[in-house]
C-alpha positions in Angstrom: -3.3 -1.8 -5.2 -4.4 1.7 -6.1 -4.7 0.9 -9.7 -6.3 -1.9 -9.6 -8.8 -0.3 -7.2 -9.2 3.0 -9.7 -9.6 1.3 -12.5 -12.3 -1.4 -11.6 -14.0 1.4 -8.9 -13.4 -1.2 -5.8 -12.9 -0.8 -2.2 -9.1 -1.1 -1.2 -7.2 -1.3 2.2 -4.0 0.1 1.8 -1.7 -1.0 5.3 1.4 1.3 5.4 1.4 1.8 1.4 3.7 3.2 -1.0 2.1 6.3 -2.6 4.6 7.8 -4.9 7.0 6.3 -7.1 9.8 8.4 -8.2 12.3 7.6 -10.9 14.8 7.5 -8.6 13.1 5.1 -6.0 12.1 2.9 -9.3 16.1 2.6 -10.3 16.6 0.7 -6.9 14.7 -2.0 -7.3 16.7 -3.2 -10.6 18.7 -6.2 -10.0 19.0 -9.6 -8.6 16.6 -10.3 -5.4 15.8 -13.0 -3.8 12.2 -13.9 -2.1 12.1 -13.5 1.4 9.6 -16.1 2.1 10.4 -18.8 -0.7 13.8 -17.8 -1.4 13.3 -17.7 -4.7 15.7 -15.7 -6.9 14.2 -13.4 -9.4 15.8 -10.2 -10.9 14.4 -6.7 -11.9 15.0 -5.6 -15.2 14.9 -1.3 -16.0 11.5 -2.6 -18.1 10.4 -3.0 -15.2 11.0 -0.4 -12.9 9.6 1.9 -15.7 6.3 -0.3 -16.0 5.8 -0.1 -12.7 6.1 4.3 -13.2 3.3 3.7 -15.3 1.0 2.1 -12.9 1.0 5.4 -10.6 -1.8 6.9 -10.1 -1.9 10.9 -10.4 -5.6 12.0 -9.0 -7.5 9.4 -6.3 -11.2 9.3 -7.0 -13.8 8.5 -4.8 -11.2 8.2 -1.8 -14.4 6.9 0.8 -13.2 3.6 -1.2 -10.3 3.3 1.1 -9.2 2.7 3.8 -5.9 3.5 5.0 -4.0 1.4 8.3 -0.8 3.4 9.1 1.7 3.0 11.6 4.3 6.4 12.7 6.7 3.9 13.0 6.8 2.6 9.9 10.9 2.8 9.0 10.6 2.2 5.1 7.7 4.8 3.8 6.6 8.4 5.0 3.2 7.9 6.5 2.7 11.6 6.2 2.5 11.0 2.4 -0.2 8.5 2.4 -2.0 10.9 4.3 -1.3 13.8 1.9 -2.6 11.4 -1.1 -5.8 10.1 0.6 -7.1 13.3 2.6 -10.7 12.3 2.2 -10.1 8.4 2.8 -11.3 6.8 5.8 -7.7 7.1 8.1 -6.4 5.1 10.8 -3.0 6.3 12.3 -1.2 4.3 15.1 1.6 5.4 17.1 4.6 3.3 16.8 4.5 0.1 14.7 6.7 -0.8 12.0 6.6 -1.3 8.1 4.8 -4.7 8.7 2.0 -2.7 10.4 2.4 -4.7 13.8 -1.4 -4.1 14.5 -2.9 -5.5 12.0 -4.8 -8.4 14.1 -6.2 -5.9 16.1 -7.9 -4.0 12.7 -9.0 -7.3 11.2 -12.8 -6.8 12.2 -12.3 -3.2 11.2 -10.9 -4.1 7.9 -14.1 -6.8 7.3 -16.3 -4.1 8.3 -15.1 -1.9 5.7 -14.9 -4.4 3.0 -18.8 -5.4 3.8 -17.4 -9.2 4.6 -18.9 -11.2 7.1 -17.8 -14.3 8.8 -20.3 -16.9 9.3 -18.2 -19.2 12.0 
């Protein structure tokens, strides 16, 4: 997450990410949910929502620490506003796609590249 990689000065690959919270966006998410891959039910408290308000992150430093895998197709988040928030971050924009980034096999070696990983098979 973009916390996670301010405050500890990481890398991060963000894949079709949510860069602004508003209050009103937070307010949906309170409520009963279930998990859609354990189905597991779990609920969402306003607590919550407003924690997860406090989590956002204003000002991106050091944006060459991300990289940033969007699709135009994405039907849940604005790519365009990733794109406004990380200017200076290392962009890759695909036409089409979806919000589960349908590509994302395809950017797998790109993704180890950037992280400085390397598979030994």
């Amino acid at each position: 997450s973009i916390f996670f990689a301010q405050k500890y000065n990481c890398k991060a690959v963000l894949v079709n990410p949510l860069v602004g919270l508003q209050d009103s966006m937070a307010a949906t998410f309170i409520g009963h949910h279930t998990d859609l891959y354990t189905g597991k039910k779990f609920e969402i408290e306003p607590a919550d929502a407003e924690y997860l308000l406090t989590l956002e992150q204003e000002v991106i430093e050091q944006q060459d620490r991300y990289l940033l895998l969007l699709e135009t197709g994405d039907d849940v988040l604005d790519y365009n506003l990733a794109l406004e928030k990380f200017p200076l971050a290392r962009q890759v924009v695909i036409q089409g796609g979806n919000h589960r980034f349908e590509h994302f096999e395809e950017y797998l070696t790109t993704i180890m590249e950037f992280a400085d990983v390397s598979i030994n098979a």
